[in-house]
C-alpha positions in Angstrom: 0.0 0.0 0.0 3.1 2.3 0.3 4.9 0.9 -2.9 8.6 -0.5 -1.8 9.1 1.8 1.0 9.1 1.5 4.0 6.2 2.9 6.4 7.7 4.0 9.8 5.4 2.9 12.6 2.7 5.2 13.7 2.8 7.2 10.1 -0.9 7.8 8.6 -1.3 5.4 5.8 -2.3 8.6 3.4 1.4 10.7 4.9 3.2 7.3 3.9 1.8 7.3 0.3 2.2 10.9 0.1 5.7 10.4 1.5 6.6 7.3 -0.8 5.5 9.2 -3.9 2.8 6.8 -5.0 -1.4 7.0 -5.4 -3.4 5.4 -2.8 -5.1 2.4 -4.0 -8.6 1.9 -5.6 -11.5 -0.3 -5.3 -12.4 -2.4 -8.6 -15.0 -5.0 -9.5 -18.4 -5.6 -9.9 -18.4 -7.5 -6.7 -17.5 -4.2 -5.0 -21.9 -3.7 -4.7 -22.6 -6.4 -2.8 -20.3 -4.4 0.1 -21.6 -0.9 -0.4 -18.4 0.1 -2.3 -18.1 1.7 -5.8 -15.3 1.5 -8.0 -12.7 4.2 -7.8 -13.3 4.3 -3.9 -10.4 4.9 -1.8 -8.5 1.8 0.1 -8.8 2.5 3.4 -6.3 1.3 6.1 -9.0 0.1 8.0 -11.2 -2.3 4.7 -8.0 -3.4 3.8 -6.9 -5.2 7.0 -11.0 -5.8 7.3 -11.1 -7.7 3.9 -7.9 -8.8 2.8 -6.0 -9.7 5.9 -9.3 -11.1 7.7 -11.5 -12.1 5.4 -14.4 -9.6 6.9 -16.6 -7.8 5.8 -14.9 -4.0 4.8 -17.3 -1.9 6.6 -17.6 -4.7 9.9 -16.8 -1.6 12.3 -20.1 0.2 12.0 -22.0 -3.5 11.3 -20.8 -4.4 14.4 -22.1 -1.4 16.6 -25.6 -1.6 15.3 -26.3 -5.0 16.0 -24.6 -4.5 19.1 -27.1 -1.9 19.6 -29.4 -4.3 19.0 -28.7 -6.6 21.7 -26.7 -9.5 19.4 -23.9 -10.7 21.6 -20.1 -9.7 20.8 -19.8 -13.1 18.8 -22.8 -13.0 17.3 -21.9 -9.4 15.8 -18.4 -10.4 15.0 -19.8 -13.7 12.8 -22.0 -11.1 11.1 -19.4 -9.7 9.5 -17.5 -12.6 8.3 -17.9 -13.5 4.6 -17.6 -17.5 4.5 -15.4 -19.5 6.4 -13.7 -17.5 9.4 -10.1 -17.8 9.8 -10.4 -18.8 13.5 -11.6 -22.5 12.2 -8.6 -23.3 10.5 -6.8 -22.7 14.2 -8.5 -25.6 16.0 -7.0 -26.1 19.9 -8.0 -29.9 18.9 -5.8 -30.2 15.8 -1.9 -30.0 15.9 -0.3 -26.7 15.4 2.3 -28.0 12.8 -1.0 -28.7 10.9 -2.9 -25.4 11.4 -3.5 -25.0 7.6 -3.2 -21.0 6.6 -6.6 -19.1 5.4 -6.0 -17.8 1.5 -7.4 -14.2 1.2 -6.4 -12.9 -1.6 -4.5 -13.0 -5.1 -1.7 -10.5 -6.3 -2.1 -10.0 -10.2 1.1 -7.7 -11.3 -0.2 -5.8 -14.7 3.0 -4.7 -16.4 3.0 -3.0 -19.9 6.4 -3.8 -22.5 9.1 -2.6 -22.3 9.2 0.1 -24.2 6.2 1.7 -22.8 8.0 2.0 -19.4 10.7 4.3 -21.0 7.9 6.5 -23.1 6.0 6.8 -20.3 9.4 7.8 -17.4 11.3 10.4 -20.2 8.2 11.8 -22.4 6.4 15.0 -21.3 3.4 14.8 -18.5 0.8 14.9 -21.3 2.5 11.2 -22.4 2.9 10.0 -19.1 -0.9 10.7 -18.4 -2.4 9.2 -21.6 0.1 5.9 -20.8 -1.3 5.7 -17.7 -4.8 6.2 -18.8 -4.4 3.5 -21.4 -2.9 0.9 -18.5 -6.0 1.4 -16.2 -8.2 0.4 -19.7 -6.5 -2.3 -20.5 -5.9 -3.5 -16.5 -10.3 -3.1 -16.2 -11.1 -4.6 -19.4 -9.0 -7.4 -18.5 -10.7 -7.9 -15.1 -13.7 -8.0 -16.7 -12.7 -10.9 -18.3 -11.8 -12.9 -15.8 -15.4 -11.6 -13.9 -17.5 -12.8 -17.1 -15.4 -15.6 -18.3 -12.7 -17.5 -16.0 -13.3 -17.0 -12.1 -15.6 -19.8 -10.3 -16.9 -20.3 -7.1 -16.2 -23.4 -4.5 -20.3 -24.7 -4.1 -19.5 -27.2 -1.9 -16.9 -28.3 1.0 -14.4 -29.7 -0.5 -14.7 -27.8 -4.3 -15.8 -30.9 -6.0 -18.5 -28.5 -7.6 -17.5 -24.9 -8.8 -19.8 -22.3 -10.4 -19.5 -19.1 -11.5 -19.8 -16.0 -9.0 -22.7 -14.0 -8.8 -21.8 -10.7 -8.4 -18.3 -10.2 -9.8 -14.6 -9.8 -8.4 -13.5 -7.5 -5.2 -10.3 -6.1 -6.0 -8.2 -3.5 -5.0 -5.6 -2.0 -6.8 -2.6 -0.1 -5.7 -0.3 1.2 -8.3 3.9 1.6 -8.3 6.0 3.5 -10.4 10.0 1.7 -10.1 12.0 -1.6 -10.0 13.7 -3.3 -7.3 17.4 -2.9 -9.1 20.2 -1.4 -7.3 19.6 2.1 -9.1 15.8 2.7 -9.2 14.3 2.7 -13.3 11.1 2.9 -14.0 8.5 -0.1 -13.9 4.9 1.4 -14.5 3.0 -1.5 -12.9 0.1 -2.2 -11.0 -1.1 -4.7 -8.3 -4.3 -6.0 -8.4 -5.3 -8.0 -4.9 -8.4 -9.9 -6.0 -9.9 -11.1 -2.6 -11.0 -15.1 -2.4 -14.1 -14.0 -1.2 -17.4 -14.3 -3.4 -21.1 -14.8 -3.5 -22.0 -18.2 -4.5 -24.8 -18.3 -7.8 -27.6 -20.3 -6.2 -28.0 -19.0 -2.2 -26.0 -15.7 -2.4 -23.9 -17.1 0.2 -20.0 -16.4 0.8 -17.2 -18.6 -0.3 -14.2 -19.3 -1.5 -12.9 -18.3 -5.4 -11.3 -21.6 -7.2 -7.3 -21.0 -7.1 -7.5 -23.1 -9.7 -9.6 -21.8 -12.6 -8.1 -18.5 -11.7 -4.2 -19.4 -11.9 -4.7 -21.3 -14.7 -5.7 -18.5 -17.0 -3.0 -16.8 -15.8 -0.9 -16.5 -19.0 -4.2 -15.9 -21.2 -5.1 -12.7 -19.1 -1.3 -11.8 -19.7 -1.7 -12.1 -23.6 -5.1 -10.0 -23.3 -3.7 -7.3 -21.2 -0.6 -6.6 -23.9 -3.5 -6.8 -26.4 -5.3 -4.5 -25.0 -2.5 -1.8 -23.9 -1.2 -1.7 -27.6 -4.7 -1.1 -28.9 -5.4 1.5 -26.5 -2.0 3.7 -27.5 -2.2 3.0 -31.3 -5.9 4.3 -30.9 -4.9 7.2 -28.6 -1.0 8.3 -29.8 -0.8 6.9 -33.2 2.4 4.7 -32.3 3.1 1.5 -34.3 3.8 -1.8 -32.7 7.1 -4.3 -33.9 8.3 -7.7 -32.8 11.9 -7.6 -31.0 13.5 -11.1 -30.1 15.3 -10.6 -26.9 16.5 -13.8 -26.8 17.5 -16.0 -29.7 15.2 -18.9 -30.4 12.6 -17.8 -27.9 8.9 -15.9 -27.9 9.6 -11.9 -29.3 8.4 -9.5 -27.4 6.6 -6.1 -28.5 7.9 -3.0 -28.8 6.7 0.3 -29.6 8.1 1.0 -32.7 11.0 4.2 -33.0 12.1 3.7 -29.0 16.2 3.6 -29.1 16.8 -0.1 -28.1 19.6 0.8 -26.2 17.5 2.5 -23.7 16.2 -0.9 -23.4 19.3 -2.1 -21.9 19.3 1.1 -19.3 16.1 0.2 -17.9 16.3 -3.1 -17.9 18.7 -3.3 -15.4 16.9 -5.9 -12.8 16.4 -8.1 -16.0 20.5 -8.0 -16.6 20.6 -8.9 -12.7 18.3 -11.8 -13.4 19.9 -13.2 -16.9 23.5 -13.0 -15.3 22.3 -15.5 -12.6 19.8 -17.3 -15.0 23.1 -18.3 -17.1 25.2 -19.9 -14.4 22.1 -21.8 -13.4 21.8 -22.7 -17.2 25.1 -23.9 -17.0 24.3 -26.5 -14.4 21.8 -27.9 -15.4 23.4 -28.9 -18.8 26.0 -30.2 -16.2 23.7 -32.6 -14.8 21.4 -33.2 -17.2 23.6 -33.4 -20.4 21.1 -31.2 -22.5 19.3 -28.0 -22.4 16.5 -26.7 -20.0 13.1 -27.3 -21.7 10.1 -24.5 -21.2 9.2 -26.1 -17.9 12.5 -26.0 -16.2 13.7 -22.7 -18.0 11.1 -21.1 -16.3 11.6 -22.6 -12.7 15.7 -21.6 -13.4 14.3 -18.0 -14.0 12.1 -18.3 -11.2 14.9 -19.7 -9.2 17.5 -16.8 -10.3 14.9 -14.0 -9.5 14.4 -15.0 -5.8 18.6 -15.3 -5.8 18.7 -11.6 -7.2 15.8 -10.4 -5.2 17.0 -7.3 -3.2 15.6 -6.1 -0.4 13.3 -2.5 -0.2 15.0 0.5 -0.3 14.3 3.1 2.5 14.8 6.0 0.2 11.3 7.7 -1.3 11.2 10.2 -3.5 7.7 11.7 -5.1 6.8 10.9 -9.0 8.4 14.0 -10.2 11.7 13.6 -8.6 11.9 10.0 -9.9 11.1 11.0 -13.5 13.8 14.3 -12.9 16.4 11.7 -11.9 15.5 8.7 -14.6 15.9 11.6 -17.6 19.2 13.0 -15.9 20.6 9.6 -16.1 19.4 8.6 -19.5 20.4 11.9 -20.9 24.2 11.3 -19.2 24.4 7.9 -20.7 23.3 8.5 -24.3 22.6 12.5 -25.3 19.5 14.8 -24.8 18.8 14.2 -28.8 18.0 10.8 -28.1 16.3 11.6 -25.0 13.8 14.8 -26.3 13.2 13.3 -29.8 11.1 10.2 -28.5 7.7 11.1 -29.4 9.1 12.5 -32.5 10.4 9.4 -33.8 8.0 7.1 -32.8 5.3 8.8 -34.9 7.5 9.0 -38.0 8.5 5.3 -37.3 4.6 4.4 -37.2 4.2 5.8 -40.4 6.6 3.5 -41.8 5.5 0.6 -40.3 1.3 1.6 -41.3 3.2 2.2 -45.0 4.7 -1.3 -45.3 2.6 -3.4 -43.4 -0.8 -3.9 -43.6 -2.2 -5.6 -40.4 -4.8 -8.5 -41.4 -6.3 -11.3 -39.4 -7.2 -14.5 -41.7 -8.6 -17.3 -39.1 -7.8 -20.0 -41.2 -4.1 -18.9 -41.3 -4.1 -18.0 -37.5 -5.7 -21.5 -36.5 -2.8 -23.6 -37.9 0.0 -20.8 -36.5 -2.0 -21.1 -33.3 -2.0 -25.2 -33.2 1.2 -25.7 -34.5 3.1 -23.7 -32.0 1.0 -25.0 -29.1 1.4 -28.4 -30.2 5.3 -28.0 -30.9 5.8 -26.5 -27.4 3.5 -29.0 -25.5 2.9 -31.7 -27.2 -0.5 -32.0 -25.0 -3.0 -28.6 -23.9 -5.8 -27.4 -22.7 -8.0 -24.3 -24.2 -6.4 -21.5 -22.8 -3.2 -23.0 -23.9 -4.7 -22.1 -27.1 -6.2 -18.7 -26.1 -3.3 -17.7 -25.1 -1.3 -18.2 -27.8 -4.0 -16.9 -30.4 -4.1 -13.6 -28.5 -0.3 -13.2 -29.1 -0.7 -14.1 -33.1 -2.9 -11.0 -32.7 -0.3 -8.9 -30.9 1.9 -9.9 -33.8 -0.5 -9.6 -36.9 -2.7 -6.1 -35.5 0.6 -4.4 -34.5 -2.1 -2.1 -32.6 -4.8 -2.1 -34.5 -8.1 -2.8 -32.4 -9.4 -6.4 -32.9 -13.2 -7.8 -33.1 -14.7 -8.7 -30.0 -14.1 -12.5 -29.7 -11.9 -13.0 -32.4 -9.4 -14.7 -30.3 -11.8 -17.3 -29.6 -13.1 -18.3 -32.9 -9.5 -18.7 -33.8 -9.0 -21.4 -31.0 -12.8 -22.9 -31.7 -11.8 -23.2 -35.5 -8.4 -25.1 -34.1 -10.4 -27.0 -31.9 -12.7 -27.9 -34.2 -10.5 -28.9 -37.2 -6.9 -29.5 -35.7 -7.3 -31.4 -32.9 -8.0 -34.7 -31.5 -8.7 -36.1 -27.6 -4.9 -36.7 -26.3 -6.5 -37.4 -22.7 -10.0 -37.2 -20.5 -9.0 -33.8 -19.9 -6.1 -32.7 -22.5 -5.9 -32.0 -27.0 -2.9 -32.7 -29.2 -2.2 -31.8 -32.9 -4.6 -34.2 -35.5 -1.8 -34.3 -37.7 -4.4 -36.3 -39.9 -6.8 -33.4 -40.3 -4.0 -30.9 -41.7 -2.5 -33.8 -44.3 -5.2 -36.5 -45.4 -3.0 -37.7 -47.8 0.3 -35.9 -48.3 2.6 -38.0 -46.9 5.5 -36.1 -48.2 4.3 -33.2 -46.0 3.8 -35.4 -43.5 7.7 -36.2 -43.4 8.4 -32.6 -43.4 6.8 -31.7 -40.4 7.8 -34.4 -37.9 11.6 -33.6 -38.0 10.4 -30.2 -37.5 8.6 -31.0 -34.4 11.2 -33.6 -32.9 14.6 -31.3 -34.0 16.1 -31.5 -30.4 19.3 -29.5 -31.2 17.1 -26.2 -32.1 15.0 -24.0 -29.2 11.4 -25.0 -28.9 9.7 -21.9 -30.4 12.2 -21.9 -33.8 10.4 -25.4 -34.7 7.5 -24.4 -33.6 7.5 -21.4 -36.4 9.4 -23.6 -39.2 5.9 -26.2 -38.2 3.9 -23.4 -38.2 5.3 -21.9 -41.7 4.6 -25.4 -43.3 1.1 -25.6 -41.9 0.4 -21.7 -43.8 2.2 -23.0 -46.8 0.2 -25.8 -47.2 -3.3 -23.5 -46.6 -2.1 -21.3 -49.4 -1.2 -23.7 -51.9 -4.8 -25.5 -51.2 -6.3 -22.1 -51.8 -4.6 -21.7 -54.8 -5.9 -25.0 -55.9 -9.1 -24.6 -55.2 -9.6 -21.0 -57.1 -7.7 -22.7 -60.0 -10.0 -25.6 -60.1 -13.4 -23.5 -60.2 -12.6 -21.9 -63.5 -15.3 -23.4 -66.0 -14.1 -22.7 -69.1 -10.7 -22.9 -71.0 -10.0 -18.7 -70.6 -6.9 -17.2 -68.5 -9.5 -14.7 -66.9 -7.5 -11.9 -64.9 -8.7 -11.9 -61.4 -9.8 -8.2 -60.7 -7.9 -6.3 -58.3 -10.6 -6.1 -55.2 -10.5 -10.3 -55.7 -6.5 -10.9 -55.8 -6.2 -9.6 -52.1 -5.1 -12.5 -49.9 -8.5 -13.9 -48.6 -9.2 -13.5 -44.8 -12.1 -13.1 -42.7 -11.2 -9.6 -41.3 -9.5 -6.9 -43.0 -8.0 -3.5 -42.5 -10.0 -0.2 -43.4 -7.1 2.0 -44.9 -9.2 5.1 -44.5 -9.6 5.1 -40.3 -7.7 2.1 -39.8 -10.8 -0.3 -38.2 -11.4 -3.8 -38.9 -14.1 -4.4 -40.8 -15.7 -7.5 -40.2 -16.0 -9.3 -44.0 -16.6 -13.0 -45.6 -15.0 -16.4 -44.0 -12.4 -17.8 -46.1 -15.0 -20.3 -47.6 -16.8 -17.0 -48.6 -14.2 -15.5 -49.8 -13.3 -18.5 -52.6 -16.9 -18.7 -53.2 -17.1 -14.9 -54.0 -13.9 -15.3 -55.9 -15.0 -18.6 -58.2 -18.1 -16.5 -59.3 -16.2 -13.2 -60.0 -14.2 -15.6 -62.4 -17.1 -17.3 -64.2 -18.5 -14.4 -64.3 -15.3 -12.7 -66.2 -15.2 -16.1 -68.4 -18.8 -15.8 -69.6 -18.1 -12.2 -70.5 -14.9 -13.1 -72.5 -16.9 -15.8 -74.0 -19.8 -13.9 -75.0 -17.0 -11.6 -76.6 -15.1 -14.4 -79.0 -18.9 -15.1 -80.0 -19.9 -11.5 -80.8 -16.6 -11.4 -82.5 -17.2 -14.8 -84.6 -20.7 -13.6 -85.6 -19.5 -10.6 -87.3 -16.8 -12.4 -89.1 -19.7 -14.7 -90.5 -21.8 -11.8 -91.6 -18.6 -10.2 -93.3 -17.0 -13.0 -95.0 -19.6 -15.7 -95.0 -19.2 -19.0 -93.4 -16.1 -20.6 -92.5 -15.3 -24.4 -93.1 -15.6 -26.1 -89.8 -13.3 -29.2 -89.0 -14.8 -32.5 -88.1 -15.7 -33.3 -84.7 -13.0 -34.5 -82.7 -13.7 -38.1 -80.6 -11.5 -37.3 -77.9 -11.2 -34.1 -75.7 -7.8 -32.1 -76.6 -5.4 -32.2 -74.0 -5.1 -28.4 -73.5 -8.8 -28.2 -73.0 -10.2 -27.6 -69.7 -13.3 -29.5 -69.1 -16.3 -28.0 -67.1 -16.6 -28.5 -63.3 -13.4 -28.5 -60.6 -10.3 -30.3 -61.3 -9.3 -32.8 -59.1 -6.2 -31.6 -56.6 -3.3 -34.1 -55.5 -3.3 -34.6 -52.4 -6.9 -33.3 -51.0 -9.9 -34.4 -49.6 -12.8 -33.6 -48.8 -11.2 -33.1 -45.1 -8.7 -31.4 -45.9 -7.9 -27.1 -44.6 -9.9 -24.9 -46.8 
């Protein structure tokens, strides 16, 4: 509540936030009714250690002294006030103390935007710094409101063999910090968001407990939606471009706003340079003992593992907003010039115009489902569904580059993969129906496999050469298919509105909105008739053009007719393609 200072006893919580140079905290949540609350309330002291360290109601003070008033007994008031199961029963005097079990209250979800938004946002003017800010609380609520409507359940019964969702919403409070834990304080715009365990159950309107489980699990989808999100929300309200960076070779890119000097990167990254020192040695070891390379599991406990070893304690010097952000320029502007420094804005706008001039963001589901499956499948062999959300909301991060994206895109991608890609692995887990994406090409077949099984290269490299043979086979079976539906024996130029790459969503080049258009099937169909359609009138041309010849010159001889079809001529009706199927990607 005071950031990572330290709040010297008997200091007003407000003096210490004042003091410590950061906000108080705010109420957030739908649930927040159910308590009296609205959102954007002030976290008191007082509801805090009420809610979140007790698991009481926020307001019990003033509950308490009315139905004390009332003539309820001191523990009948106090049980008022608890929502669900008090903490006192998990401190029987009948059960061992070594096996008191310790009452969960609470989750701490860390919102961070990239990178590069934490150095725009520390060395830009205060009319940057707001709208950053601004577009972080969007994209932290929206995201919140996702997990309200679509992830979090509710324990129904002892012992959470029956979960439901909640009926009101989520209780959170979030309390927002402005700098790292390195050595030499850099900016880290982040937020906290303590979502309490308590909730009102669907069918009584009772108190329980939220599911750990369905919560933590959609951990790294909510990630994914939050980036989403915060890009969106600056494209839309700065004009800045999005770009892929690789930080490390082989592995998931990051994004960056496009025009930020890289090497400031490297100057605010400095806990991250703690962390990857450490991370290597450990890396190093493990080869030792193992005699091969960490895999995505133990990579990330080694990470894990080198941030608690780097962890530093809190530092007892505050300083206010304003002399952070005085000190932060001073020291980038020491370590690599003022040009670089003032010029930010200014080049990230003219680099967004180069990026908006050479690329041309487009979603096509078809395309995205088999980028989506191949990766996930190449990574885990096994998943679940948010294994797939997640993944299909960073193809968008990639593709959109900022660009705002349909509501529920992200999940017809991963129903289209789930529907066509995929076969039951377990009771509970999906793999890859390698089947469904070649019926017959065995060839292409023998080309993915090593792809997937290459031990010697990183996990996510063979997941994109799998996932670039997956989109080359979808293009060359589109190809096919518009080749086949020509009718007659014509090379008809396809007109320029029909030679586009087909794709279910598109980009509007006047404001830049997707528009939603036809499905890919759609798209083919559209295309097949604009061809026939071109045919006939070529057709009806030649036949114009033979009947004048006839009136002009009178009849020509006509040749016998043939008993065979020439080999040149294209019969009516669609050709047959090598290596399709009716099951097969269209």
């Amino acid at each position: 509540m005071v950031g990572d200072g330290h709040r010297r006893a008997g200091t007003p919580l407000r003096a210490a936030q004042d003091e410590a140079g950061v906000p108080p905290g705010v109420w957030k949540g739908r649930g927040l009714a159910a308590l009296g609350l609205a959102a954007g309330d002030v976290v008191t002291e007082r509801q805090a250690e009420l809610l979140l360290g007790e698991g009481r109601h926020p307001d019990a003070d003033r509950i308490e002294r009315e139905l004390l008033a009332r003539g309820r007994t001191p523990a009948q008031a106090r049980r008022a006030t608890v929502l669900g199961r008090p903490i006192e029963h998990n401190r029987s005097p009948k059960t061992d103390k070594a096996k008191e079990r310790t009452p969960w209250l609470a989750f701490d979800l860390v919102f961070r935007p990239p990178p590069t938004a934490h150095i725009a946002w520390a060395l830009m003017d205060d009319e940057h710094r707001l709208v950053l800010e601004l577009c972080d609380d969007i994209a932290r609520d929206k995201t919140l409101a996702w997990f309200e409507e679509s992830v979090v359940e509710i324990r129904s019964k002892a012992g959470g063999k029956q979960r439901a969702r909640v009926k009101d919403g989520l209780i959170v409070a979030v309390f927002r910090h402005y700098e790292s834990r390195a050595t030499e304080s850099r900016p880290l715009l982040h937020a906290h968001a303590v979502v309490s365990a308590r909730a009102r159950r669907p069918h009584d309107g009772k108190w329980g407990n939220l599911s750990a489980d369905s919560l933590m699990t959609h951990i790294v989808a909510a990630d994914t939606l939050y980036t989403l999100y915060f890009m969106e929300e600056v494209s839309a309200r700065l004009g800045w471009a999005w770009e892929p960076r690789e930080v490390t070779p082989g592995r998931r890119p990051v994004m960056d706003i496009a025009g930020i000097d890289r090497r400031l990167i490297g100057w605010q990254s400095t806990r991250r340079q703690q962390i990857e020192d450490a991370l290597s040695v450990l890396t190093e070891k493990y080869e030792e003992r193992q005699g091969h390379p960490p895999g995505e599991k133990a990579g990330y406990a080694l990470a894990c593992q080198a941030a608690d070893q780097t962890r530093l304690p809190k530092r007892t010097e505050l300083l206010s907003l304003s002399e952070l952000r005085k000190r932060w320029r001073d020291s980038a502007i020491r370590a690599y010039g003022a040009d670089t420094v003032d010029r930010l804005a200014e080049r990230a706008r003219a680099a967004a115009a180069a990026v908006w001039a050479r690329v041309r963001p487009m979603v096509d589901i078809a395309l995205a489902a088999v980028d989506v499956v191949a990766v996930v499948y190449v990574m885990r062999g096994a998943f679940k569904r948010h294994h797939l959300l997640a993944e299909a909301r960073r193809h968008l991060s990639y593709v959109l580059r900022g660009r705002p994206h349909e509501p529920g895109l992200d999940e017809q991608i991963v129903q289209t993969v789930i529907d066509e890609y995929t076969r039951p692995a377990s009771r509970r887990m999906m793999t890859a129906d390698l089947r469904a994406l070649y019926p017959r090409d065995t060839e292409d077949q023998a080309v993915l496999r090593p792809l997937t099984r290459k031990r010697s290269a990183p996990q996510y490299e063979r997941a994109r050469l799998a996932a670039d043979v997956l989109a080359a086979r979808v293009r060359a079976a589109r190809r096919a298919e518009r080749l086949g539906s020509r009718r007659l024996p014509y090379a008809v130029a396809v007109p320029a509105a029909s030679r586009s790459h087909p794709g279910p969503f598109r980009t509007d080049r006047k404001d830049g909105h997707l528009l939603e258009a036809e499905t890919g099937v759609a798209t083919v169909e559209q295309t097949r008739q604009t061809m026939e359609a071109a045919a006939a009138k070529v057709a009806a041309t030649v036949r114009d053009s033979k009947r004048a010849r006839a009136l002009a010159h009178g009849p020509r001889p006509q040749p016998a007719p043939a008993t065979t079809t020439p080999p040149h001529t294209q019969q009516p009706g669609t050709q047959h393609t090598p290596g399709r199927s009716s099951g097969g990607v269209a």
